[in-house]
N, C-alpha and C positions, 0 to 999 in steps of 0.2 A: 840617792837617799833624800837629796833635798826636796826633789819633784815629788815623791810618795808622801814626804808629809805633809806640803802643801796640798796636794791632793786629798789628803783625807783631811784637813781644814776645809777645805772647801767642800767635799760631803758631808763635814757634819756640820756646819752651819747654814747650811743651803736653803734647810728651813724657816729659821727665821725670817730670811726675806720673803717668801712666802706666804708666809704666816703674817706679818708686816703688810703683805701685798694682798691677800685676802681679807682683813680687818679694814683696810682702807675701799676696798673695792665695796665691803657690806654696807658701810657709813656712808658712802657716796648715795649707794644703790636705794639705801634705805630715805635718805633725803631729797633725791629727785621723786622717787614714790609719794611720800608724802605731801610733798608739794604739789604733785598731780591727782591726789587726792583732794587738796585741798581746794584748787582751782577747779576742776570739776564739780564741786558742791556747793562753790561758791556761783555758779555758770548757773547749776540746777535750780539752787535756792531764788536766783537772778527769774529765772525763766516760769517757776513757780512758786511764788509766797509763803503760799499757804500752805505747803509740806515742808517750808525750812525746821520744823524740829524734829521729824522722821526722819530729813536728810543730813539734820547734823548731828544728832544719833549715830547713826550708819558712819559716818565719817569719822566721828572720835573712836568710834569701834576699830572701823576698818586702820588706820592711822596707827592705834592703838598694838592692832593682829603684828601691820611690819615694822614697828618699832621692836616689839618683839624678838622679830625673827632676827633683824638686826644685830640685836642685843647678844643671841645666841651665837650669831656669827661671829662676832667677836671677841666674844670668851672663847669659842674656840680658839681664835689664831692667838689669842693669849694662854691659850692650856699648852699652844702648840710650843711655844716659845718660852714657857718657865716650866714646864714636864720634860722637855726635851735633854 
């Protein structure tokens, strides 16, 4: 009796850590991006001058796209965890 309901404690909260675990994994993923983002345009701008505003353009853009995507990843594991 005991075992089946720990059992199904443990199915149904399983998600959350997941969900926990996915939201952390997006924030990371999204901040190493960025930062490689930025360090690449700052390497470009370094290498040519005179397209530093085309390139920093491109880069608040691009920065801009996986903050984004980021964002969505983490409402996700947040819809995951307060819908559930």
């Amino acid at each position: 009796m005991l075992d089946s309901v720990l059992l199904q404690a443990a199915v149904d909260t399983s998600g959350y850590g997941f969900a926990a675990i996915g939201a952390g994994v997006a924030a990371l993923g999204a901040g190493v991006g960025i930062g490689q983002i930025g360090g690449k345009a700052l390497e470009s701008i370094a290498r040519q001058p005179e397209a530093g505003n085309e390139i920093r353009a491109n880069m608040i853009l691009t920065a801009a796209l996986v903050e984004g995507a980021a964002i969505v990843a983490i409402l996700v594991g947040m819809l995951v965890v307060f819908i559930k």
